[in-house]
MARVEX-261974 format. One record per residue: residue in one letter; x, z, y of N, C-alpha, C, CB in turn. Coordinates in steps of 0.2 Angstrom, whole numbers, plus 5000, padded with zeros to 4 digits. Atoms other than C-alpha are relative to their C-alpha. Glycine has a CB too. Layout:
# MARVEX-261974
AXZYXZYXZYXZY/...
***
This chain:
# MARVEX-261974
X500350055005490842834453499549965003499850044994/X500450034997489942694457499249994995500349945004/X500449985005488242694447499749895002499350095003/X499950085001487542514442499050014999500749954991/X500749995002485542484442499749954995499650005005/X500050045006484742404429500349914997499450005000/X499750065002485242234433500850014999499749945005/X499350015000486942264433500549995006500149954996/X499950024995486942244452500150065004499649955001/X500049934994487642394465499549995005500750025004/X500450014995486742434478500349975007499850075001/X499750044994486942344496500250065005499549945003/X499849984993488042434508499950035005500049995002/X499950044994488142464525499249985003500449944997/X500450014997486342444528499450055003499949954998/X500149964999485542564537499150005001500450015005/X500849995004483542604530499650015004499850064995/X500449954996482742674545499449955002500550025008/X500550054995481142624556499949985004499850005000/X499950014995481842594568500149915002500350045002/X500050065001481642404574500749985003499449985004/X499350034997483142304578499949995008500249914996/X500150004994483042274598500250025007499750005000/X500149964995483042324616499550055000500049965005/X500749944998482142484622500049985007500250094999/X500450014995481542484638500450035005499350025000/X499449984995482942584647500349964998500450065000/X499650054998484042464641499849945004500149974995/X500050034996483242324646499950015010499549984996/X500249994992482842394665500950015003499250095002/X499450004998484842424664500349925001500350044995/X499650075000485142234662499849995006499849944995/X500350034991483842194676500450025008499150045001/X499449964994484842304687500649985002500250074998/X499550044999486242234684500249955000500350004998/X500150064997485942054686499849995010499549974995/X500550014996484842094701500950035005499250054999/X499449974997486742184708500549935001500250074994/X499450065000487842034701499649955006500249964992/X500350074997486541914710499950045009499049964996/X499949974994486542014728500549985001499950065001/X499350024998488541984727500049945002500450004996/X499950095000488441804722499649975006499749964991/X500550054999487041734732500549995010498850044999/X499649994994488041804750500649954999500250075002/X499450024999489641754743500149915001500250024994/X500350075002489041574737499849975008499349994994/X500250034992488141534755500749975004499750085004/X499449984994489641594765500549944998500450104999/X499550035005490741484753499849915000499850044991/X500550064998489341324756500250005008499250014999/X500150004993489341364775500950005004499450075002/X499450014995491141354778500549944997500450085001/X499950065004491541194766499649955005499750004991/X500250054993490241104781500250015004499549995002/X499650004996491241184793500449955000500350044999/X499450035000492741094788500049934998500450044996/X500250074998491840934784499949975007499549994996/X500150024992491140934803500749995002499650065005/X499350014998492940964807500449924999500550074996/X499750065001493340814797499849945005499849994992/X500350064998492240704805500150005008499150004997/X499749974995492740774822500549945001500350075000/X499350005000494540734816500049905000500450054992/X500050095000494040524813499649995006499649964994/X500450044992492940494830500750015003499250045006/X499749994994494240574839500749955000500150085002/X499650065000495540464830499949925003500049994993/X500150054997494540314835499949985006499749984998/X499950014994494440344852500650015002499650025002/X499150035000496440354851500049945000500550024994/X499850045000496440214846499849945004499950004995/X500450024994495140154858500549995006499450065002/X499450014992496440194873500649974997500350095005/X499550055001497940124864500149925000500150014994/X500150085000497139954863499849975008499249974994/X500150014992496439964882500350045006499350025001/X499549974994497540084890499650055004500249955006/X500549944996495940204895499650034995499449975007/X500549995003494740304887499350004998500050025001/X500750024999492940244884499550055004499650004993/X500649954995491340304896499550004994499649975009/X500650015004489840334884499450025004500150034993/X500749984998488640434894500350035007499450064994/X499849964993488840494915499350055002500249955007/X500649954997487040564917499450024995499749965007/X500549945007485540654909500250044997499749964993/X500049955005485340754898500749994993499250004997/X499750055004486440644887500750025004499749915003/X499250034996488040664899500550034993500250065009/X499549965006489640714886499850014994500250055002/X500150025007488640684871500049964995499650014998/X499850055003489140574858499349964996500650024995/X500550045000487240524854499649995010499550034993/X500150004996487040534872499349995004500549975002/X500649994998485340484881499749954994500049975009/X500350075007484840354865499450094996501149954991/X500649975005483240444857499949984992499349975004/X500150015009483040464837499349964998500050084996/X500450055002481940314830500249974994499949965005/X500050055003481840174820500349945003499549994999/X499950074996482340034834500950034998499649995011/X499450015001484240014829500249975005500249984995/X499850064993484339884846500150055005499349935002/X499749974994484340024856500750025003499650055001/X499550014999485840034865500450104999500049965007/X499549925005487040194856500749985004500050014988/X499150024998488640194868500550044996500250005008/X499749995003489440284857500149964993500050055001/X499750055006489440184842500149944999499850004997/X500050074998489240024850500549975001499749995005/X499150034996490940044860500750014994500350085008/X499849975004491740124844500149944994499750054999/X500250035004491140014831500049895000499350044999/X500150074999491039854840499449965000500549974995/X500750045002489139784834499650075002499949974990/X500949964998487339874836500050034993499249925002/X500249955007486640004823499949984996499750045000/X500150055003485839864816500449944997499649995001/X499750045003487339754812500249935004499650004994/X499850064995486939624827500650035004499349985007/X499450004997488039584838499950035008500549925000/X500349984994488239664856499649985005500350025002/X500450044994487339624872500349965001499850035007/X499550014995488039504884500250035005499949975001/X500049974991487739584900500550055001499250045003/X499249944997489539674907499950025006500849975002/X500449944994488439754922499650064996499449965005/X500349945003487939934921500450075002500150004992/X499749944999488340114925499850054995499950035007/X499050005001489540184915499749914997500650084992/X499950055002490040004910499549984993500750014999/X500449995005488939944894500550004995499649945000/X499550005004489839954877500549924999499750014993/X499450085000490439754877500250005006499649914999/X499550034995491039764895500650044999499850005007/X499349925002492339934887500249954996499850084996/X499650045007492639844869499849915002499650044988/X499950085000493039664874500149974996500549985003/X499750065005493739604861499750024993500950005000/X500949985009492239694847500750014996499249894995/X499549975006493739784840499650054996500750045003/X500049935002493139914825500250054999500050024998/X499549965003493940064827499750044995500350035005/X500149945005492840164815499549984998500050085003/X500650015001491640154804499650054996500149954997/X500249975002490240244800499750014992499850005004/X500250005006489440314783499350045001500550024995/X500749964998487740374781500150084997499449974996/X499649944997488540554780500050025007500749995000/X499950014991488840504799499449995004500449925001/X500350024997487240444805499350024996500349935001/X500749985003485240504799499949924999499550065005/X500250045002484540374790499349995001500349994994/X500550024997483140274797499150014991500449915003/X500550025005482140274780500150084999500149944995/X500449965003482140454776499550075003500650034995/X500749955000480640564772500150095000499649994993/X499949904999481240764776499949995008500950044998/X500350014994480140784790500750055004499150035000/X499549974998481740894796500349955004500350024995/X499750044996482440744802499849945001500650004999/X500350054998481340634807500149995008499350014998/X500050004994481440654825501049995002499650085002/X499050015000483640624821500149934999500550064995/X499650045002483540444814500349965005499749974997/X499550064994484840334819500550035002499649975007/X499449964998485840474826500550024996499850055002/X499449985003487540514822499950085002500649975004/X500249945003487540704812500650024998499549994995/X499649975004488740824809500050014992499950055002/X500149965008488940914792499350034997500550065000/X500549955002487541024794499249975005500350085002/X500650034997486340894801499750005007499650014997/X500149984992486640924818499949935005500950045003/X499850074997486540774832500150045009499349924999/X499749994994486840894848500850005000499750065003/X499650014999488540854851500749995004499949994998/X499850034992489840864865500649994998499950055007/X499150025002491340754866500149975008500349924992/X499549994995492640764880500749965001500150084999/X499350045003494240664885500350015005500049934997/X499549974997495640684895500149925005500850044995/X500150064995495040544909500749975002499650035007/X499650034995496540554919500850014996499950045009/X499550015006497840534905500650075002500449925002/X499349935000498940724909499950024997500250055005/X500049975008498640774890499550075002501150044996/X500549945002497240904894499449995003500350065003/X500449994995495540904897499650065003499649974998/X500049944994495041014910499149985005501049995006/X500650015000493041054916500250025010499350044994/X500349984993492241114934500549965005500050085003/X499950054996492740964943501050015004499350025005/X499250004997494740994943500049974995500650065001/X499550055007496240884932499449955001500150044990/X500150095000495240714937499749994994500849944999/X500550055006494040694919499450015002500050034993/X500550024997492540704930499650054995500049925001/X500249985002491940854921499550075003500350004997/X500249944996490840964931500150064997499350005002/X499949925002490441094920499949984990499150075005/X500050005006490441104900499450004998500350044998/X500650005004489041034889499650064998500249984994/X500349945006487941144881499449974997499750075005/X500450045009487041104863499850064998500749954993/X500249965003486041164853500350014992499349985002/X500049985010485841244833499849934998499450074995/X500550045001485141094823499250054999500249974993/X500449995002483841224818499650035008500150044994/X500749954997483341294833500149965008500050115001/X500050044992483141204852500250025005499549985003/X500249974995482841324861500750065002499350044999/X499649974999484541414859500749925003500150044991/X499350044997486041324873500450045001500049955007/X499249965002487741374871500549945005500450004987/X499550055000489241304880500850074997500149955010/X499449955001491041374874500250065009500849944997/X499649954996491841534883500649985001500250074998/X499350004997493441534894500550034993500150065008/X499849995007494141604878500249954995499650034998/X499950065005494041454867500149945005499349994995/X499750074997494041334881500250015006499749955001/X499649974996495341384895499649955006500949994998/X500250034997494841354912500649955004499650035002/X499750074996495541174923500950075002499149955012/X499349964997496841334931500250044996500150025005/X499749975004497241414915500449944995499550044996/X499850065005497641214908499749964996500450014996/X500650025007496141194899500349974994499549925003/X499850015004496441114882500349955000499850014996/X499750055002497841024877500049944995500450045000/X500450065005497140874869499649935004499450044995/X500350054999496540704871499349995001500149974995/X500749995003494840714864499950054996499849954997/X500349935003493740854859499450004997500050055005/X501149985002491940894851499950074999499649954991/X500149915002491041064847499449965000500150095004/X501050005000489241084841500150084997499449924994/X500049955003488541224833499550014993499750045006/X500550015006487841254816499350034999500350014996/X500649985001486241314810499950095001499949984993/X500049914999485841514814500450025004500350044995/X499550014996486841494828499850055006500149915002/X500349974992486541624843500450045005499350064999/X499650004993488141644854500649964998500150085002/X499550075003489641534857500850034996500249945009/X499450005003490841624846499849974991500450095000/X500450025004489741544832500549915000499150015004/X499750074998490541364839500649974995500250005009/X499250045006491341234826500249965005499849934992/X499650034994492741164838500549964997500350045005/X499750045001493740994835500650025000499949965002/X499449974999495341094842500250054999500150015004/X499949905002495241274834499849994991499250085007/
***
């Protein structure tokens, strides 16, 4: 029987009288924290790892267009470009050129590549020089490639990080040590220590962007030596990305 109180209205339901407040308690709450603190240890590795190997495969990308353009480089001349034979500079594609503000200085890789200066003029005249200058290689100021600031550290910005990189051509992960390699004497492989004709004594060695003081060149492993065939390829690059401290670390244009 349901009973009726004076107004004619039943009682409400369902709702439980107590004094206890509506809320968390304090083992609850230290269970959530626990378990965010669990989910975010998972995520923060996974996420990284998931970032750091998406600029992998962008460096790869950007690999995959120089080395196109210097195909295309020997298809129009019948040889491969020189960009750098000595210094510190040798087989690097910013080679002996120092990071600044002067865009006139001479960048043979992007000079010979691109056809014009960093700044947009046109090349030198002078076709004396060792290795050749960029206008005595690209004669005819063909472009084979062109850059994007993606490609190259921009002269105007403020991250003291890479102040000391403008103007340089950059990987993914803001790298500008970089070593590119080419198959001099045209028999589809390039091959180092002074066998197979590409005039390569011994293999580059680059640094992390973050740290200087770490030089790597690849292992026989990843790069066969001149009498194993060395690699079967045209042109080649590697560098190494950030946290970088031995060469199985190495992002390679061919692997």
């Amino acid at each position: 029987m349901i009973s009726f109180t004076s107004s004619g209205r039943s009682p409400r339901r369902g709702v439980a009288l107590s004094g206890r407040a509506l809320g968390f308690t304090l083992i609850e709450l230290l269970t959530v924290i626990a378990v965010i603190g669990i989910l975010t240890a998972i995520l923060i590795p996974t996420t990284s790892s998931a970032f750091n190997s998406a600029k992998k495969a962008k460096t790869r990308g950007q690999f995959a267009q120089w080395g196109a353009a210097i195909e295309g480089f020997r298809q129009e001349f019948g040889y491969y470009p020189t960009f750098e034979t000595s210094g510190a500079g040798l087989n690097k594609v910013n080679g002996n050129t120092a990071g600044g503000t002067n865009l006139t200085a001479t960048h043979r890789f992007y000079e010979t590549l691109v056809g014009s200066r960093r700044d947009g003029s046109a090349l030198l005249t002078s076709l004396t020089g060792t290795p050749p200058p960029p206008q005595a290689q690209n004669t005819r100021r063909v472009q084979f490639l062109t850059f994007t600031e993606a490609d190259i550290v921009p002269v105007a910005t403020t991250d003291s990080t890479l102040l000391a990189k403008r103007g340089l051509i950059r990987d993914a992960f803001d790298g500008v040590d970089i070593a590119v390699l080419v198959d001099r004497n045209l028999d589809g492989a390039v091959k180092f220590s002074g066998q197979g004709g590409d005039s390569i004594a011994s293999l580059p060695l680059v640094s992390p962007p973050d740290n200087a003081g770490i030089r790597l060149s690849p292992s026989t492993t990843d790069f066969p030596s001149a009498a194993q065939g060395g690699v079967r390829t045209g042109v080649l690059f590697y560098s190494l990305p950030p946290h970088a401290t031995a060469n199985t670390d190495f992002i390679f244009s061919w692997k």
